[in-house]
mmCIF file of the C-alpha atoms, coordinates in Angstrom:
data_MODEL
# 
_entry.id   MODEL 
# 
loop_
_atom_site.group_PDB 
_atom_site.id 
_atom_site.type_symbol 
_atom_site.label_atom_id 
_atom_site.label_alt_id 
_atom_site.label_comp_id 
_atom_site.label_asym_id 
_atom_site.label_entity_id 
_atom_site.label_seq_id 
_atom_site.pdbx_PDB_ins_code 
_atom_site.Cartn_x 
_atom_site.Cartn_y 
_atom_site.Cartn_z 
_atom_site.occupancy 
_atom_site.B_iso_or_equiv 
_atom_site.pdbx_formal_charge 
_atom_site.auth_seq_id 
_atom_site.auth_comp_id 
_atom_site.auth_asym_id 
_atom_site.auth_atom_id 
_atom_site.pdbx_PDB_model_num 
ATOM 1   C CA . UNK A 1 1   ? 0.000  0.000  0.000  1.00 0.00 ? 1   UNK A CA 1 
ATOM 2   C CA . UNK A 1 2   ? 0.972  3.677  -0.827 1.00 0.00 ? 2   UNK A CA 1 
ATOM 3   C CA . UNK A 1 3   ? 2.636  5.757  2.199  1.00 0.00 ? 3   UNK A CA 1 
ATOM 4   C CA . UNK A 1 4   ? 0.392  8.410  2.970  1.00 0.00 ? 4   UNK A CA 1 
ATOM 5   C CA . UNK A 1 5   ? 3.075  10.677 4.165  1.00 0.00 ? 5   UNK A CA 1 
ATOM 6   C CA . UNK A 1 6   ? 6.674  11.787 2.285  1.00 0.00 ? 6   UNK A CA 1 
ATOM 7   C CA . UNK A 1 7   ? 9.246  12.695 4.773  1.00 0.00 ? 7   UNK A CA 1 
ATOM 8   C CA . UNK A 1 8   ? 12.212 15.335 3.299  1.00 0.00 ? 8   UNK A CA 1 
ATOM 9   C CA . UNK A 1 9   ? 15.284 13.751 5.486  1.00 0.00 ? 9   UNK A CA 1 
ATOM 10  C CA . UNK A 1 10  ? 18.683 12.219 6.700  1.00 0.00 ? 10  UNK A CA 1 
ATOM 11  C CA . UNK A 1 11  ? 21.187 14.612 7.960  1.00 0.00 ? 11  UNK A CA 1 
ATOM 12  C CA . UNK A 1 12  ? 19.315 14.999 11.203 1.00 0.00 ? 12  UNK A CA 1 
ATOM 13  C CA . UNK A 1 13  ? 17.968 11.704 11.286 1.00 0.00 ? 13  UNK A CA 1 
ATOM 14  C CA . UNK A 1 14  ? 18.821 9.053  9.243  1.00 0.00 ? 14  UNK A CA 1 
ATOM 15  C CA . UNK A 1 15  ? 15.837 6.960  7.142  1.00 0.00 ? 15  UNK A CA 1 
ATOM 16  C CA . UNK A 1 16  ? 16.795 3.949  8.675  1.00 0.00 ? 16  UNK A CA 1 
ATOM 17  C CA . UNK A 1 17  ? 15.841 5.220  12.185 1.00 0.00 ? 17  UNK A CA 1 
ATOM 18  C CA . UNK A 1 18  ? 12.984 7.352  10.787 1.00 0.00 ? 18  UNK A CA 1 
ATOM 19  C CA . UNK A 1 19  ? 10.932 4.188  9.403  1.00 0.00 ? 19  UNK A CA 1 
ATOM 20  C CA . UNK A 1 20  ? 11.105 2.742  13.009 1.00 0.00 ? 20  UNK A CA 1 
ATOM 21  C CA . UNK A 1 21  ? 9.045  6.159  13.856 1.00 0.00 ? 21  UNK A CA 1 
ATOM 22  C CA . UNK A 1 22  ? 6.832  5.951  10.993 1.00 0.00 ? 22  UNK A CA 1 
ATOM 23  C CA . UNK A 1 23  ? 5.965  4.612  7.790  1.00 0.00 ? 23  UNK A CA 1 
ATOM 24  C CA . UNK A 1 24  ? 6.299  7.075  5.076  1.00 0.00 ? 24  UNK A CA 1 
ATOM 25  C CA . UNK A 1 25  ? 7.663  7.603  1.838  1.00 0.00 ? 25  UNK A CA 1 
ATOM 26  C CA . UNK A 1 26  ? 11.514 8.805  2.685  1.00 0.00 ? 26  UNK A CA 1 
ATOM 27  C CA . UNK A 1 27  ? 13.565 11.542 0.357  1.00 0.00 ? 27  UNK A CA 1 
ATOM 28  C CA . UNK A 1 28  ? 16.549 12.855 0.745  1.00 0.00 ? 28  UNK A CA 1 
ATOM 29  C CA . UNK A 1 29  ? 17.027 16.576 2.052  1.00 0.00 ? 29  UNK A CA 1 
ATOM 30  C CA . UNK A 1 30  ? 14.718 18.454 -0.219 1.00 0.00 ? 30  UNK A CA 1 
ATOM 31  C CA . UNK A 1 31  ? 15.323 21.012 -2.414 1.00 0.00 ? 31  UNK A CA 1 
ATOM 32  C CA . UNK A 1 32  ? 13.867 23.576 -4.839 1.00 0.00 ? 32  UNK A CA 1 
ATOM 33  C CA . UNK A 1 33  ? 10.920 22.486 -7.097 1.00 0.00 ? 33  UNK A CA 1 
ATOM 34  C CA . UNK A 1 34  ? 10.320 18.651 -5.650 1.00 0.00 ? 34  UNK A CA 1 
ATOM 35  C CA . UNK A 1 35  ? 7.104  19.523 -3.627 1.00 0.00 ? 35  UNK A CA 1 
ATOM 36  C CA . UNK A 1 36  ? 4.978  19.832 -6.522 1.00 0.00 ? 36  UNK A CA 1 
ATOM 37  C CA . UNK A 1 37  ? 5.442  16.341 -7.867 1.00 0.00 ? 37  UNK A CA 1 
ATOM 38  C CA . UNK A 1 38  ? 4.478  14.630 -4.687 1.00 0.00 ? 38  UNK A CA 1 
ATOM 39  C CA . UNK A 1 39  ? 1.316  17.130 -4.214 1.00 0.00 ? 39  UNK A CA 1 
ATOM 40  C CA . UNK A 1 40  ? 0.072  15.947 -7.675 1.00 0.00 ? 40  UNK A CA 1 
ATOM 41  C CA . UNK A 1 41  ? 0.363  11.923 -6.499 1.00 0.00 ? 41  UNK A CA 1 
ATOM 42  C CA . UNK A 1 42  ? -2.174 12.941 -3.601 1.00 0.00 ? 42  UNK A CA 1 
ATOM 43  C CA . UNK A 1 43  ? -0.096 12.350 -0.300 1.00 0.00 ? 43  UNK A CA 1 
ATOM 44  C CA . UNK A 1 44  ? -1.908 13.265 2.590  1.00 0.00 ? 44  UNK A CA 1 
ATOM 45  C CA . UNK A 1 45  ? 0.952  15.275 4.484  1.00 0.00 ? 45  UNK A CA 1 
ATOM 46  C CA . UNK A 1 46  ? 4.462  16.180 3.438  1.00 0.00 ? 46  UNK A CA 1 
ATOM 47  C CA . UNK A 1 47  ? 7.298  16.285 6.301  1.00 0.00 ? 47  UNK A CA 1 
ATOM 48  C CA . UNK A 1 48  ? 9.758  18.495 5.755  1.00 0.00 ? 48  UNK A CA 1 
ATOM 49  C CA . UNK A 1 49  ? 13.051 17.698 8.040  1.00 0.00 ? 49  UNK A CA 1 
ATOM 50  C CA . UNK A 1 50  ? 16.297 18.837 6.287  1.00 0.00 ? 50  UNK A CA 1 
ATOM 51  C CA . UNK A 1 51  ? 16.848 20.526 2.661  1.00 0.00 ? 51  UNK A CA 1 
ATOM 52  C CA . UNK A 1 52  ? 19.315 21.795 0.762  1.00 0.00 ? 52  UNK A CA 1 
ATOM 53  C CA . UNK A 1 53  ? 21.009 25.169 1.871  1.00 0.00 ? 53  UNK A CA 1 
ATOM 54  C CA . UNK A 1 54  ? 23.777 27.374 0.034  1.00 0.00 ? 54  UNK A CA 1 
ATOM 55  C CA . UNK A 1 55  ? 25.061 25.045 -2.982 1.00 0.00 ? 55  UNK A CA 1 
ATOM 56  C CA . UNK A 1 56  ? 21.813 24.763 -4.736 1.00 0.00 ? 56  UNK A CA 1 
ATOM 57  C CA . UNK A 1 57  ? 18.540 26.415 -4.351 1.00 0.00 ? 57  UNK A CA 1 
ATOM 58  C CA . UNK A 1 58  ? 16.130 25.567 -1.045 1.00 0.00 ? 58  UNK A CA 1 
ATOM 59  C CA . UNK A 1 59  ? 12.741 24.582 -0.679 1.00 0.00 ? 59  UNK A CA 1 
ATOM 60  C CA . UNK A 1 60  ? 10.508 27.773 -1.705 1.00 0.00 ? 60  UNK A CA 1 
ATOM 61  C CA . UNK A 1 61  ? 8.079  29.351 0.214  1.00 0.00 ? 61  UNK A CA 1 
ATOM 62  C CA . UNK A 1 62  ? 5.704  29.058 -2.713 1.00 0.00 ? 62  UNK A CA 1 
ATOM 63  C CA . UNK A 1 63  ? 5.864  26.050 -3.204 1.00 0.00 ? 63  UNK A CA 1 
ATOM 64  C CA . UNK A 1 64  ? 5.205  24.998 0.468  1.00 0.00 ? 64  UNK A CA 1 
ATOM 65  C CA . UNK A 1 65  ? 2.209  27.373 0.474  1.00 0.00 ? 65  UNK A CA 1 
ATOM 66  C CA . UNK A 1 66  ? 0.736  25.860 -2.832 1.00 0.00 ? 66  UNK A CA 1 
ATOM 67  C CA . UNK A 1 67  ? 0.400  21.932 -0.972 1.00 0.00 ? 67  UNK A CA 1 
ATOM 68  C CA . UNK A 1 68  ? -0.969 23.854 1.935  1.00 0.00 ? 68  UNK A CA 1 
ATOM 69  C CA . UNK A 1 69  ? -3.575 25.779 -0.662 1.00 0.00 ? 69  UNK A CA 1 
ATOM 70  C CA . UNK A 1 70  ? -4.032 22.145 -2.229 1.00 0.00 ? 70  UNK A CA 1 
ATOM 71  C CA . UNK A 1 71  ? -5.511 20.854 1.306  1.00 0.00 ? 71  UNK A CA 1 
ATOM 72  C CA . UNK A 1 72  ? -2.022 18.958 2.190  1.00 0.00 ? 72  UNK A CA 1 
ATOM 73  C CA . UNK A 1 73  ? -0.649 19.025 5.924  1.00 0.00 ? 73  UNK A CA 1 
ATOM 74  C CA . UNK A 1 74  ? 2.969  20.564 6.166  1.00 0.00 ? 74  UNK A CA 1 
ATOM 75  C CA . UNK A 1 75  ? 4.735  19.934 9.046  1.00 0.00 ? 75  UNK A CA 1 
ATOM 76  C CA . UNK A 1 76  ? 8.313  21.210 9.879  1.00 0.00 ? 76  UNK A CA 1 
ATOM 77  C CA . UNK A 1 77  ? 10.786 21.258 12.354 1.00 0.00 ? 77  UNK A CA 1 
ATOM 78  C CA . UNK A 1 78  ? 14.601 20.589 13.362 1.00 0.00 ? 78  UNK A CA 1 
ATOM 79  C CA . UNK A 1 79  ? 16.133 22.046 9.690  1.00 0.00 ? 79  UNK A CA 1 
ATOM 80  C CA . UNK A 1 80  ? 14.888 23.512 7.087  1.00 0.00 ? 80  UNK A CA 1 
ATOM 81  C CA . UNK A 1 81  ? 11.628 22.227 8.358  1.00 0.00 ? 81  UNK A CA 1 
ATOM 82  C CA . UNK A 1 82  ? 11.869 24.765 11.257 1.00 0.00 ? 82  UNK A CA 1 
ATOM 83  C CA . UNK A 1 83  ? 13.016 27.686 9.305  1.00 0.00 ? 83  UNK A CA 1 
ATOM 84  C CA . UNK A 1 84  ? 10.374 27.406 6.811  1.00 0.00 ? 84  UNK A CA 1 
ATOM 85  C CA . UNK A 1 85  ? 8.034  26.823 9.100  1.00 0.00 ? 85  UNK A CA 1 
ATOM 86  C CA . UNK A 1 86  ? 8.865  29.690 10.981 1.00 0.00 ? 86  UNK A CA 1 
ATOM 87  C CA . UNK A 1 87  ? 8.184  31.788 8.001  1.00 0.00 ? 87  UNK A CA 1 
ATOM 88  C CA . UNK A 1 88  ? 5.184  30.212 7.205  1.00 0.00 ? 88  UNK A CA 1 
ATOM 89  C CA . UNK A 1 89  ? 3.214  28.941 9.769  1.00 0.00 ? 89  UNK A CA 1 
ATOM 90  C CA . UNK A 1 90  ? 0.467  32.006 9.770  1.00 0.00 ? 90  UNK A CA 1 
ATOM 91  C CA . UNK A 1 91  ? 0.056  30.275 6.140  1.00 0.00 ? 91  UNK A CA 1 
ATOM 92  C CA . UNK A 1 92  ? -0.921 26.941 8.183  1.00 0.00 ? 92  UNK A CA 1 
ATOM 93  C CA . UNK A 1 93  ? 2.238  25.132 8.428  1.00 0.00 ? 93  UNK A CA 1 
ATOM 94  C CA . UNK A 1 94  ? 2.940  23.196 11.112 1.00 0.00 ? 94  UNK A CA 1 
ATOM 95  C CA . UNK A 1 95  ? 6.103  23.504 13.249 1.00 0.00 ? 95  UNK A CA 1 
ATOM 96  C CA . UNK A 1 96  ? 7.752  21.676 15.939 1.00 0.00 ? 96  UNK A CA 1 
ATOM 97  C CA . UNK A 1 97  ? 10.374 21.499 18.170 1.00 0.00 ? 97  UNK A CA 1 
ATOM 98  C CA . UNK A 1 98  ? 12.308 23.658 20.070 1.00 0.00 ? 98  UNK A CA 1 
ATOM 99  C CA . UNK A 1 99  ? 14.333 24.813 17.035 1.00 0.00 ? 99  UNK A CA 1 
ATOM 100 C CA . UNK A 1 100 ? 11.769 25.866 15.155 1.00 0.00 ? 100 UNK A CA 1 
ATOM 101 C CA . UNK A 1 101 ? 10.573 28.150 18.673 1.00 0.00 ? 101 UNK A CA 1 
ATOM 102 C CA . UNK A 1 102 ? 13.935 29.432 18.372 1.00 0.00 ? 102 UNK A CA 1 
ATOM 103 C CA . UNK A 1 103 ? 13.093 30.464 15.013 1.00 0.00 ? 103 UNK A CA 1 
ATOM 104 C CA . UNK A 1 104 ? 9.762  31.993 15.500 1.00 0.00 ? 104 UNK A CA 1 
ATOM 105 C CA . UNK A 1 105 ? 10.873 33.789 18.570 1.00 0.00 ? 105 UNK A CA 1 
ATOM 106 C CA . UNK A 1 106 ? 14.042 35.556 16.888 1.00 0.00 ? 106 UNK A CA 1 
ATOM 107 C CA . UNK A 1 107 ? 16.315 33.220 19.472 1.00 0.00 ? 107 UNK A CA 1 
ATOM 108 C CA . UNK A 1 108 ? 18.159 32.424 16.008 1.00 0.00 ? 108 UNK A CA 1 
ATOM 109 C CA . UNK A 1 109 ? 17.724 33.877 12.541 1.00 0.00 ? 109 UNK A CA 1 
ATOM 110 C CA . UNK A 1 110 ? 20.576 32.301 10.313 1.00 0.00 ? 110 UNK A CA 1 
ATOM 111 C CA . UNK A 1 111 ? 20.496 29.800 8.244  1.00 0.00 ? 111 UNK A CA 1 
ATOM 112 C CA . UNK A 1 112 ? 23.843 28.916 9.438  1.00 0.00 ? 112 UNK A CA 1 
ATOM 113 C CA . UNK A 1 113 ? 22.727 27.874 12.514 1.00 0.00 ? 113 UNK A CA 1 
ATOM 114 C CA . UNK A 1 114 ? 21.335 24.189 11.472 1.00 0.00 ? 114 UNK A CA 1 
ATOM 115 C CA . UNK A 1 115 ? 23.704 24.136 8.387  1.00 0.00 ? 115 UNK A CA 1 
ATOM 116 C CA . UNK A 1 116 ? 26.060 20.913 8.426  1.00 0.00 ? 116 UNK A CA 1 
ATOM 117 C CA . UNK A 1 117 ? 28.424 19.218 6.157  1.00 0.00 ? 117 UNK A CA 1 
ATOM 118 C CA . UNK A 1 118 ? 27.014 16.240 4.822  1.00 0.00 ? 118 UNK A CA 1 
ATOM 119 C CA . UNK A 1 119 ? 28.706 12.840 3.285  1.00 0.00 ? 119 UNK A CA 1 
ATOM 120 C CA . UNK A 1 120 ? 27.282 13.284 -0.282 1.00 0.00 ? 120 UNK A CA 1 
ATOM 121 C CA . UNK A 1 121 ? 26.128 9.701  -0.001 1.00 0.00 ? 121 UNK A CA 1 
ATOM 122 C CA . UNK A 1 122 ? 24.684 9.015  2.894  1.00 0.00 ? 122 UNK A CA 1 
ATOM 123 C CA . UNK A 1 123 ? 23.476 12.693 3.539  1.00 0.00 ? 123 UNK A CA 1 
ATOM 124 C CA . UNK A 1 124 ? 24.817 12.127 6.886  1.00 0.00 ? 124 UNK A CA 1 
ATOM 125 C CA . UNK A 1 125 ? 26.205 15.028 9.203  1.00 0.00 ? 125 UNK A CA 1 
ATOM 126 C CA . UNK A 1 126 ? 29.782 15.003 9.342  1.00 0.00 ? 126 UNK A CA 1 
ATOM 127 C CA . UNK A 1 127 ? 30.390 18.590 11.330 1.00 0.00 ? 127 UNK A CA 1 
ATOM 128 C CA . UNK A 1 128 ? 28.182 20.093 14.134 1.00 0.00 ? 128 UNK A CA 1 
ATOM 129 C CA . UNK A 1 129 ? 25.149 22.286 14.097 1.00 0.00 ? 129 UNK A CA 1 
ATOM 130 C CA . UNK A 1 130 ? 25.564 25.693 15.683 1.00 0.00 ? 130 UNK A CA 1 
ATOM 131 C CA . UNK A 1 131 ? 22.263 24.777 17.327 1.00 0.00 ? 131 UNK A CA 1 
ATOM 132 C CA . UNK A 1 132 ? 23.452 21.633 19.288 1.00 0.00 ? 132 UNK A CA 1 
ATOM 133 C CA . UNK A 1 133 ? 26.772 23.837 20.540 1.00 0.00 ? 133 UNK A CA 1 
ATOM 134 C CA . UNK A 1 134 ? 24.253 26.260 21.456 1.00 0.00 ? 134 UNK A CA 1 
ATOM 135 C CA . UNK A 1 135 ? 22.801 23.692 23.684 1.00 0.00 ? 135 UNK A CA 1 
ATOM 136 C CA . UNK A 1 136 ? 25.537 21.753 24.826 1.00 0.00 ? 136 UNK A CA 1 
ATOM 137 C CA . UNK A 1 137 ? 27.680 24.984 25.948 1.00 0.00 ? 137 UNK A CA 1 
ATOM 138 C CA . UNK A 1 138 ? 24.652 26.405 27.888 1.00 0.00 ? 138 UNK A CA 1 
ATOM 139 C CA . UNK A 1 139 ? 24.661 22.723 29.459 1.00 0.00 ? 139 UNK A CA 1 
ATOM 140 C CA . UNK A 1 140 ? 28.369 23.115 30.250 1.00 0.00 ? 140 UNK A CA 1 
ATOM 141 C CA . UNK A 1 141 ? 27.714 26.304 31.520 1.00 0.00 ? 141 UNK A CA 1 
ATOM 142 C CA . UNK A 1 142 ? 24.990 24.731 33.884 1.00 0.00 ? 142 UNK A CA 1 
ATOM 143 C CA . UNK A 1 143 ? 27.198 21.675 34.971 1.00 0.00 ? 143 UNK A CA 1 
ATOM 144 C CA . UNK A 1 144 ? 30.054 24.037 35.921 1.00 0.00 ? 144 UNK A CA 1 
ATOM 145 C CA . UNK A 1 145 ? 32.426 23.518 33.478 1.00 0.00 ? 145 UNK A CA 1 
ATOM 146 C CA . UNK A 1 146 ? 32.490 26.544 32.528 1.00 0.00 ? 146 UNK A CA 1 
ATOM 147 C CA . UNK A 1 147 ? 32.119 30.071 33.485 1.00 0.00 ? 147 UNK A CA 1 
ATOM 148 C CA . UNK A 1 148 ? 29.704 32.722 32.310 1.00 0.00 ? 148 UNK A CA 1 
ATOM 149 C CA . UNK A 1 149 ? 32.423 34.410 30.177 1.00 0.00 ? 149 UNK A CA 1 
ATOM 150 C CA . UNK A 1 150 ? 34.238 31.282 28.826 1.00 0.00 ? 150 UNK A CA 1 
ATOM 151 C CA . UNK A 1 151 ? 30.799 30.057 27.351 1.00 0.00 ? 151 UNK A CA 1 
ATOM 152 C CA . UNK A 1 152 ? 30.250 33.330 25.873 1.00 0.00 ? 152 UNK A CA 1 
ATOM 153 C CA . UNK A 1 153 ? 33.935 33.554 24.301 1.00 0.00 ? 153 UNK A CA 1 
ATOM 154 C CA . UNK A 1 154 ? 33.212 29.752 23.288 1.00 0.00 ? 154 UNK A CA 1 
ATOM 155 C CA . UNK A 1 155 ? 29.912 30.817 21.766 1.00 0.00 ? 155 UNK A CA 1 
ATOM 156 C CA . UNK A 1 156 ? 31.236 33.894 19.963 1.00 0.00 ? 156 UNK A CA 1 
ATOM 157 C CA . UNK A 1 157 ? 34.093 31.549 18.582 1.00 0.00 ? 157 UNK A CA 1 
ATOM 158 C CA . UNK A 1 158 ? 31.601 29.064 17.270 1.00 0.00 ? 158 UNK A CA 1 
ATOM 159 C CA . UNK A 1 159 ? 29.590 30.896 15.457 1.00 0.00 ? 159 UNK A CA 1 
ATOM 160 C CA . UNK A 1 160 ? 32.368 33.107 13.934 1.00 0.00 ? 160 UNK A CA 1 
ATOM 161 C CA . UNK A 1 161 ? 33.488 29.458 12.293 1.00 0.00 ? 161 UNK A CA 1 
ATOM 162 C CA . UNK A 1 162 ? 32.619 28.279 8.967  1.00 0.00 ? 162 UNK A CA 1 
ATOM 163 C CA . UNK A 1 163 ? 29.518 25.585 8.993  1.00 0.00 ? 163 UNK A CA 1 
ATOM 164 C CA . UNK A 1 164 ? 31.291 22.856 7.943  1.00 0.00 ? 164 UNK A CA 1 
ATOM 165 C CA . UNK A 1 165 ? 34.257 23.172 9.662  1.00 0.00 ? 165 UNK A CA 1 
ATOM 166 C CA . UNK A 1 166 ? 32.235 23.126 13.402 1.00 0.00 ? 166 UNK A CA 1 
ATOM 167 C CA . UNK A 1 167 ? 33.150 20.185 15.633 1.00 0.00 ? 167 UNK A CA 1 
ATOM 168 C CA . UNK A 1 168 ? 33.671 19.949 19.636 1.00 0.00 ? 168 UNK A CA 1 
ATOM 169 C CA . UNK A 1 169 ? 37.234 18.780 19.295 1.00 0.00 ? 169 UNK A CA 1 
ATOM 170 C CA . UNK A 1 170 ? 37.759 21.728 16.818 1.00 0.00 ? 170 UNK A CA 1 
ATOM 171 C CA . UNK A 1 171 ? 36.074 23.999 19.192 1.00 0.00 ? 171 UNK A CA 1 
ATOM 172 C CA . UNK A 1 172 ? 37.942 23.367 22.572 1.00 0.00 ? 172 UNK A CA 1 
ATOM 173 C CA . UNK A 1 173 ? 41.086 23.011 20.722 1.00 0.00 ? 173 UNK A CA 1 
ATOM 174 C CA . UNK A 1 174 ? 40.760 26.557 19.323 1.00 0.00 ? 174 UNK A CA 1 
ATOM 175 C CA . UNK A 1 175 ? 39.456 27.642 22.429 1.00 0.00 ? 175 UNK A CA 1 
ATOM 176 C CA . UNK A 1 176 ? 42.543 26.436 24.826 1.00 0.00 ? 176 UNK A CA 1 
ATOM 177 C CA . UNK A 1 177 ? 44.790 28.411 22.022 1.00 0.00 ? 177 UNK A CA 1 
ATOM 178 C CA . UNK A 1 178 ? 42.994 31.578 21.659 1.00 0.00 ? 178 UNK A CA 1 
ATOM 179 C CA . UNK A 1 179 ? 43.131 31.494 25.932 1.00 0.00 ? 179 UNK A CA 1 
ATOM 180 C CA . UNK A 1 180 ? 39.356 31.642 25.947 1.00 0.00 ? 180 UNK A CA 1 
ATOM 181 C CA . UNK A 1 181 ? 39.669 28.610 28.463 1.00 0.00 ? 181 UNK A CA 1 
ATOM 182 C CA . UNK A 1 182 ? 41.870 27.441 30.207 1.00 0.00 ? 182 UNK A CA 1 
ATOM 183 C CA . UNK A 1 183 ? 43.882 24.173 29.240 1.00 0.00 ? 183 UNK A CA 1 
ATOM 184 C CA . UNK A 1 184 ? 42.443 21.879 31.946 1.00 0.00 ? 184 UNK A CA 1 
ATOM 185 C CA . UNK A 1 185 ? 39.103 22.822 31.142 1.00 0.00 ? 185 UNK A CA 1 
ATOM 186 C CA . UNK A 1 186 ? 39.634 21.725 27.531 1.00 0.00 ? 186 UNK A CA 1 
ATOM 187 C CA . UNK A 1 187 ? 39.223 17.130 27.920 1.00 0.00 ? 187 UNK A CA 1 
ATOM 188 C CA . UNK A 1 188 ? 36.367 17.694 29.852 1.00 0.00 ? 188 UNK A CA 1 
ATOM 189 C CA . UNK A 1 189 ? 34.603 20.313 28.184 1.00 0.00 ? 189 UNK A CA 1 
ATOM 190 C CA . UNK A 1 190 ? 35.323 17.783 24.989 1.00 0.00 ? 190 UNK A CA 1 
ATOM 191 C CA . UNK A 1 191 ? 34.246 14.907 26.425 1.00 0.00 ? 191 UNK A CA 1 
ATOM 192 C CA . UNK A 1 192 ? 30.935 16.368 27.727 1.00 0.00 ? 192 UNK A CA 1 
ATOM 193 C CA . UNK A 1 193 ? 29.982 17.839 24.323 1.00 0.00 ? 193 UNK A CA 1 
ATOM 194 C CA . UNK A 1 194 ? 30.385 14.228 22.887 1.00 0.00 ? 194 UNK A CA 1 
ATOM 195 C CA . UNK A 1 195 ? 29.464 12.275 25.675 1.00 0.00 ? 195 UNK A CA 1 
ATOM 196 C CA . UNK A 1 196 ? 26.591 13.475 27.310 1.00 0.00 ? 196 UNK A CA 1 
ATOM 197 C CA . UNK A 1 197 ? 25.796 16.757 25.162 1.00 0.00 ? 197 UNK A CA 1 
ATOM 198 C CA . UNK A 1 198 ? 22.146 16.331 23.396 1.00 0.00 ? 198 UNK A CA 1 
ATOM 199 C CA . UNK A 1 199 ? 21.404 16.159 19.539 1.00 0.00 ? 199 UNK A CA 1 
ATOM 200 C CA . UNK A 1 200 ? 18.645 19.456 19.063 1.00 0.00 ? 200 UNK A CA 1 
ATOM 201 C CA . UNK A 1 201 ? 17.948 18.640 15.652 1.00 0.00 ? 201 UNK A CA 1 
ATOM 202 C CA . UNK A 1 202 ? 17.499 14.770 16.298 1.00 0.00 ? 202 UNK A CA 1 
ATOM 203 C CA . UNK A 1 203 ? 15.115 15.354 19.258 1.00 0.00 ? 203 UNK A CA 1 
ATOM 204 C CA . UNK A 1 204 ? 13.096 17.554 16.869 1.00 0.00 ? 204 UNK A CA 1 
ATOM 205 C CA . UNK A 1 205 ? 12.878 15.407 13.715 1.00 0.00 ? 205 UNK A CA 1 
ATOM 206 C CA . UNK A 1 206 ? 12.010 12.669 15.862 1.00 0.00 ? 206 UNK A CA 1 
ATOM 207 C CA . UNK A 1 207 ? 8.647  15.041 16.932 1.00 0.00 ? 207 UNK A CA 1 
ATOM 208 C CA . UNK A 1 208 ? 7.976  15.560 13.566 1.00 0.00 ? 208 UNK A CA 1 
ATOM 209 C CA . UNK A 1 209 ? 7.739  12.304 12.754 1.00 0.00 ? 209 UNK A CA 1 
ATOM 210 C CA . UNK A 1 210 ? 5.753  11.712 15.567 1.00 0.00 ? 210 UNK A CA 1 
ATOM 211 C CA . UNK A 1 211 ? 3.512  14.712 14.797 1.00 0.00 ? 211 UNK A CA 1 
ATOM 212 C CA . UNK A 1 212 ? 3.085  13.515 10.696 1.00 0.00 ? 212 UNK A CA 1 
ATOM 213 C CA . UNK A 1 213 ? 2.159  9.782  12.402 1.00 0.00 ? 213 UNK A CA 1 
ATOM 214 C CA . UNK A 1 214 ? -0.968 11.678 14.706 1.00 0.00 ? 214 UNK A CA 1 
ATOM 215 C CA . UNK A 1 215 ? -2.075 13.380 11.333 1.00 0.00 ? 215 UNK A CA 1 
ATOM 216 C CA . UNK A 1 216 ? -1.850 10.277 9.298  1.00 0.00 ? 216 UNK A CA 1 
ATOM 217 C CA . UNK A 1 217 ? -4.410 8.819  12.585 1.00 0.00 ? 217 UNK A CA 1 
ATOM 218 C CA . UNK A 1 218 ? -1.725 5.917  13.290 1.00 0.00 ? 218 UNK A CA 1 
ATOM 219 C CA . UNK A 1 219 ? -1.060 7.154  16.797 1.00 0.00 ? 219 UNK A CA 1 
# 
């Protein structure tokens, strides 16, 4: 039987884990131009997870608005899903997640901050959001491994680095030689980030996956 759903994903989650979510017709990141073909085949409700940024043309805002004029559910969140449906959800889209808040409350405005590197493949991530360090650092900052002005140095210093070259290792590293923390601070700062630090954009695909299963009635 024909999914009822098409989910736009894999850098934030990869399809594998998605289908153990939902069942759904999964795409790779989308990008401009696709929505219109999977409007005309009649699914129900289109997810839309992670898309193309930069290289080649994103998702448009007209083109999200025409499914939601055609009487499909949008739902976004985590990526590209929550920018766009930041932008877009007094046209009815639906958004998600605590990126997407961050979004519609001005938290973040860039882009840049849920832009990864991606193995051309696999379209898995293979650098860190800005979003996750956002998290993770503000965790640090509440475990005590760091003080009020090291996390802001350390936040300053990753967002001031290119997309794809953001990593936790890269970070501390960078951080010890500027002097923005001290070199003892550095292993454990590292090892929290990886360790224990949380994946934002994973947590949020996963609700809207969740939220795209309660449409489709299967919850």
């Amino acid at each position: 039987m024909k999914a009822k759903a098409v989910v736009f994903a894999g850098s934030s989650i990869s399809h594998e884990e998605a289908r153990t979510i939902l069942t759904a017709n999964y795409q790779p990141p989308v990008k401009r131009f696709q929505l219109e073909k999977f409007v005309r085949q009649g699914y129900k409700v289109i997810g839309i997870i992670d898309g193309i940024f930069f290289d080649r043309a994103a998702v448009g805002h007209r083109e999200i608005i025409a499914a939601l004029d055609a009487g499909i559910k949008v739902v976004g969140g985590s990526s590209m899903g929550a920018l766009r449906a930041s932008e877009l959800d007094s046209h009815g889209m639906i958004g998600v997640g605590k990126i997407y808040g961050w979004y519609r409350d001005g938290v973040i405005e860039s882009d840049d901050e849920v832009a990864v590197s991606t193995n051309p493949d696999t379209f898995e991530s293979i650098s860190i959001p800005l979003v996750n360090m956002r998290e993770n650092l503000q965790a640090a900052l509440a475990a005590g491994l760091v003080t009020e002005e090291e996390h802001g140095s350390l936040l300053k210093l990753a967002i001031n680095t290119y997309y794809p070259d953001r990593s936790y290792l890269g970070l501390v590293k960078e951080g010890v030689k500027k002097g923005l923390i001290p070199e003892e601070k550095g292993v454990p700062l590292r090892d929290f980030c990886i360790k224990s630090g949380v994946d934002v954009k994973k947590e949020d695909a996963v609700l809207v996956l969740e939220t795209v299963k309660k449409l489709l009635g299967e919850a």
